[in-house]
N, C-alpha and C positions, 0 to 999 in steps of 0.2 A: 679400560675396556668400555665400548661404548653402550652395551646392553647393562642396566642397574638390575640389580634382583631389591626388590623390595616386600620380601616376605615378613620380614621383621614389624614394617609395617603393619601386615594386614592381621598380623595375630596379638598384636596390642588390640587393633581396632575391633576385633572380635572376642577378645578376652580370653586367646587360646595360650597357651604353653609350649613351646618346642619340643619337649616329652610327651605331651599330646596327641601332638600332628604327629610324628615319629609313627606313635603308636598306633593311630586310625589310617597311614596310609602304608605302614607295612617296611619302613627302613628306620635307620638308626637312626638315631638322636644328634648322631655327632654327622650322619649326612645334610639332618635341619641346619644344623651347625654352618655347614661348610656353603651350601647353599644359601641363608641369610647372610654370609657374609662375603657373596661373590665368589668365591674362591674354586668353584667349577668352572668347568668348560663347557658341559653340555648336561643337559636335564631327559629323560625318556620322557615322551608325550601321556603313558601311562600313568608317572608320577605327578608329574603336573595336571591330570585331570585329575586324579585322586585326591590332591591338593585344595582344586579349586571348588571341587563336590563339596570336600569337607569345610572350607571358608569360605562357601557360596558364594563365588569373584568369579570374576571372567581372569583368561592369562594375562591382558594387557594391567588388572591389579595389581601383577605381582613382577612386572616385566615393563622396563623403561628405557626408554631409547636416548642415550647424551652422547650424540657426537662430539668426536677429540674436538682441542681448538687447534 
């Protein structure tokens, strides 16, 4: 898939936890889960602003575009 999710990223670079963010935007731990490691399809725009409030980032931080070859 061409869209990267690189959440994992930004919560190293912040010092946060996956049980953390879970916890401060209101879903499961195992949803952090599934979303650091791609594995969705789609995100609500609600969780992803709660996301980036809480890791003070803009979306394109956490969202990377690699075209197929």
């Amino acid at each position: 898939m061409p869209i990267v999710v690189t959440l994992d990223i930004m919560l190293a670079k912040r010092k946060m936890r996956s049980k953390d963010l879970a916890l401060h935007v209101g879903i499961t731990e195992q949803n952090i889960s599934l979303l650091k490691s791609g594995k969705v399809k789609g995100m609500r725009f609600d969780t992803l602003q709660k996301i980036c409030e809480i890791l003070d980032c803009q979306p394109g931080d956490l969202l990377v575009y690699e075209p197929d070859e």
